[in-house]
N, C-alpha and C positions, 0 to 999 in steps of 0.2 A: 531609791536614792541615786543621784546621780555624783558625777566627780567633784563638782564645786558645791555640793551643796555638802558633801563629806569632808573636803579642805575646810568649809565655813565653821567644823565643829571642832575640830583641832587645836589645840593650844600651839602645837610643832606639827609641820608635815609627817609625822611617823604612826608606819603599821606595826604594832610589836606582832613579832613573829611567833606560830604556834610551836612551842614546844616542847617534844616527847618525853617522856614524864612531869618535866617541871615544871611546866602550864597549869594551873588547876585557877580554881575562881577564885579566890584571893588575889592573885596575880594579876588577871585579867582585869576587876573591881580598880584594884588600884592604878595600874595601867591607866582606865579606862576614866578615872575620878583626876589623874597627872593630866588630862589632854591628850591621849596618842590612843588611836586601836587597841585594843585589847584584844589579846586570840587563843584560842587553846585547840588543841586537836581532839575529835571527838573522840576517837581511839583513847583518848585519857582516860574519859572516865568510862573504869572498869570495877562491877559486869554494866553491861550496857544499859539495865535499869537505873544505874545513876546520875547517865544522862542527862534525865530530867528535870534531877533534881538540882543539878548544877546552873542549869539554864533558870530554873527559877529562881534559885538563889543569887544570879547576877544579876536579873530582871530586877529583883525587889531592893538590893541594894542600891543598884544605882538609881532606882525610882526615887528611893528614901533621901540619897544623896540630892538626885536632881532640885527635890522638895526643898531641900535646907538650904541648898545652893540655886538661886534660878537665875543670877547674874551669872554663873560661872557652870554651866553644865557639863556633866560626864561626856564624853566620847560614845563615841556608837563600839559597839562590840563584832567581834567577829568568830566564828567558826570556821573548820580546816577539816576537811573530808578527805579522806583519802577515796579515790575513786579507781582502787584499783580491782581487777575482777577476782583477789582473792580476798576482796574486805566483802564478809557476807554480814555485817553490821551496817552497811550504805543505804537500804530504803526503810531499817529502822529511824536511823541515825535521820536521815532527810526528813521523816515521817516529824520527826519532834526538830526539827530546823523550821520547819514550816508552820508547825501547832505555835512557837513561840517566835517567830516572825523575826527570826536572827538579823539584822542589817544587814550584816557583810560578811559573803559566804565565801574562803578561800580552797580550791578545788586542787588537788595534787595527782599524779600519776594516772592522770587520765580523764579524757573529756567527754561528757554526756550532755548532749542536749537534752534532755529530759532531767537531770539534775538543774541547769539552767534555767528550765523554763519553770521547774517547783519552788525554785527562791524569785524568780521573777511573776510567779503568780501574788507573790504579799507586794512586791514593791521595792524586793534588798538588792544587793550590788552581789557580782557573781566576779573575784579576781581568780585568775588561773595561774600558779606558779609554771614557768619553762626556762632553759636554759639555752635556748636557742630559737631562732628564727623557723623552723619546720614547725616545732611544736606550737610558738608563738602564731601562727596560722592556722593551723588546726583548731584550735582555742576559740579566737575569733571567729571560725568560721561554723564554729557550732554551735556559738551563743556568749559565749563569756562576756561580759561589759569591760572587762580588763583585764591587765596584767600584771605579775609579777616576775621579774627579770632579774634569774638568780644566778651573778656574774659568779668568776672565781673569787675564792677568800671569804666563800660564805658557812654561816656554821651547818653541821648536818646536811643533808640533800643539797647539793651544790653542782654544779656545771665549770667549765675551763675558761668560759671565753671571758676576756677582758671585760670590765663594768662600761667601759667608753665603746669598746664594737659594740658589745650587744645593745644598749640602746639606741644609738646609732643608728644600726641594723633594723630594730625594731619599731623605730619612728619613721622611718621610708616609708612603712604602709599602716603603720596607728596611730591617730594620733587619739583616741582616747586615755583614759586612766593607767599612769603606769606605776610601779613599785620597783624599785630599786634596790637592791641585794648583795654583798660583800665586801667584808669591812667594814660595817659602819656603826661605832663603836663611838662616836663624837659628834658636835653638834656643827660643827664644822663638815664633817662630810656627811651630814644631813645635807646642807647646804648645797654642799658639790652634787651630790644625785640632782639637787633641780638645774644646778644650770648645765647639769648631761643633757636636761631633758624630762628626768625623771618627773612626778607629781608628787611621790611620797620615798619616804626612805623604809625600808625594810628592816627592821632594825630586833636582833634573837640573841645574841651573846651578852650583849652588855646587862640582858636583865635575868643571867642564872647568878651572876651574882648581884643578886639583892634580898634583901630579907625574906620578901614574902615569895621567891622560888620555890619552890618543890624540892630540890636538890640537898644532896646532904652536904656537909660542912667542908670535908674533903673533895667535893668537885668545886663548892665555890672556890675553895683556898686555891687548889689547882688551875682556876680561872686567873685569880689576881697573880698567882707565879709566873703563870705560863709566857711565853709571846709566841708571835708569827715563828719561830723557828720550829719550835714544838707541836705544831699542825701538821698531823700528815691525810693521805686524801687516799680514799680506800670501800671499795665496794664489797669487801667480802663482810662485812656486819650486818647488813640487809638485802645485799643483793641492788643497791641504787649508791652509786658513787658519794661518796661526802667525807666530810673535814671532821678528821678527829683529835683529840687530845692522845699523842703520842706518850706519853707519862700513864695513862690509865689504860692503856693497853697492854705495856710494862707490867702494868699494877697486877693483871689481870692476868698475869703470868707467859703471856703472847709475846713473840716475838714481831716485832712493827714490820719488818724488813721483808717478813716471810706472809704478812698478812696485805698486800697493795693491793691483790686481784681479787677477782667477784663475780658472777654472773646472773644477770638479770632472771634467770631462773631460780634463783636463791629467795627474791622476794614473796614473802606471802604475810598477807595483813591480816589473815582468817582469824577469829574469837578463839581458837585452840593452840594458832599456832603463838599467837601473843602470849596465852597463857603458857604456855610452856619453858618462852623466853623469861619471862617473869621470876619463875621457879627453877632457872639455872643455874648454876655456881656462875657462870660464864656470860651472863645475862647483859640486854642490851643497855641496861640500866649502870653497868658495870664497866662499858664503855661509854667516855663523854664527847658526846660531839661541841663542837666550837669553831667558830669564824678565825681570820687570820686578823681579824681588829682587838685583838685581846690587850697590848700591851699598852692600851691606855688604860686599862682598868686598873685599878691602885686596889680598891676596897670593895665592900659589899652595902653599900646605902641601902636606906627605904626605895619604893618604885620612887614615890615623891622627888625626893631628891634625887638618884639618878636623871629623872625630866629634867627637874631644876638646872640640873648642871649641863644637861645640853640643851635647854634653849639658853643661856648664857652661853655657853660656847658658839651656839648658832648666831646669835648676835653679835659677839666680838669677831667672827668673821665675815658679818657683812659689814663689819664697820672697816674693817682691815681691806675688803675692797673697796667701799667706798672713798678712803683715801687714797686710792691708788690716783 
């Protein structure tokens, strides 16, 4: 699959972002039945045996839907690997990305040409998330067919730099397939990531609160309260810098103020060390991450309707410049 032939399946330019616990196949089905990417991290589903069973369960849904629907079809789906060298689930997890010929493979914390070249042996698109122009090289120059460019104000694993430098930055030398990352919460700055530059907007906050989330009832509520003041940005929960909800930190009995720092040696994605997070009083599940685009969220819609209401926003703002 290449970049236009992935726009062509689209309802709205958007990639929903894979998210740690709240991703599951429901989510992604209906994501993916709305017009937008659908994604989950493979790390979701746990033990890794269920895996497969998730991947079949999207497949046959949206075959089912495709069938009933062939004027209006699902979206292509995606997967989000963490490729970091303490995930010892990464050539299982590949092993069944490949058996069921994932589309669109999203790669995190690290780049393998041989993971590239195992979604590129079916035909799928390999995006690589980075926060910066080094890694954005790296990426490319290993194999990735694209990118995802994860500015500040993004939720969960996020980077500093501006949404406007870093594309910017990163169109000097690609101009292939890019994704766009922070804040983007409306259909309107859908809009704005493409005339950065972007090809697709990146889009993970806006859909913990909706029905078919993962998440329980108190992180959505804490979604629709929250805004931008209430994100604070914080490496000591994984050991990789991101945007959390300052309220459930509190919750969790932490002090925000004394928790800012982190060290990349903190991270490990290993099958033991997840489960142990899991079974914490203190658990990562316990802290929510979230975008600084939260304070347009009012409510928790269907995915449906969440779509709905930004490609309507998306079109009242190219009408708004059209009048210009």
């Amino acid at each position: 699959m290449n970049n236009m032939e992935l726009k062509n399946k689209l309802q709205l330019p958007v990639i929903g972002a894979p998210l740690f616990i709240v991703s599951n196949p429901k989510l992604v089905i209906e994501q993916c039945k709305a017009g937008i990417v659908g994604s989950f991290p493979a790390l979701n589903a746990r033990p890794k045996e269920l895996l497969d069973d998730w991947l079949i369960e999207i497949k046959e849904e949206l075959e089912k839907y495709n069938n009933a629907n062939p004027d209006k079809p699902a979206a292509p789906f995606a997967i989000n690997q963490i490729v970091h060298k303490t995930n010892d689930r990464i050539e299982h997890d590949m092993e069944l990305t490949v058996k069921h010929k994932v589309p669109v493979v999203i790669t995190s914390l690290g780049a393998r040409p041989e993971v590239y070249d195992a979604v590129h042996s079916y035909g799928g698109l390999v995006l690589h998330d980075i926060i910066n122009n080094f890694f954005a090289k790296k990426a490319i120059e290993k194999g990735a067919d694209g990118l995802i460019a994860v500015g500040s104000g993004a939720g969960g694993h996020a980077g500093t730099l501006s949404p406007f430098a870093l594309v910017r930055e990163v169109r000097e030398f690609f101009d292939g397939p890019l994704a766009l990352s922070g804040s983007i919460s409306e259909g309107s700055s859908v809009l704005s990531a493409l005339a950065l530059g972007a090809d697709f907007a990146y889009v993970g906050t806006k859909f913990i609160a909706t029905e078919e989330a993962n998440a329980s009832p108190g992180y959505k509520q804490m979604i629709i309260d929250s805004t931008a003041d209430d994100i604070m940005y914080s490496a000591t929960f994984t050991g990789v810098n991101g945007n959390y909800l300052r309220p459930s930190v509190e919750a969790a009995g932490l002090n925000p103020d004394e928790h800012m720092s982190g060290s990349k040696d903190d991270m490990n994605f290993s099958t033991s060390a997840i489960a142990k997070k899991d079974n914490s009083s203190k658990a990562w599940k316990d802290i929510w991450g979230s975008g600084q685009g939260i304070g347009s969220i009012k409510n928790a819609p269907s995915v449906e309707d969440a779509v709905n209401q930004m490609v309507s926003e998306y079109d009242d703002a190219k009408s708004r410049l059209e009048s210009f």
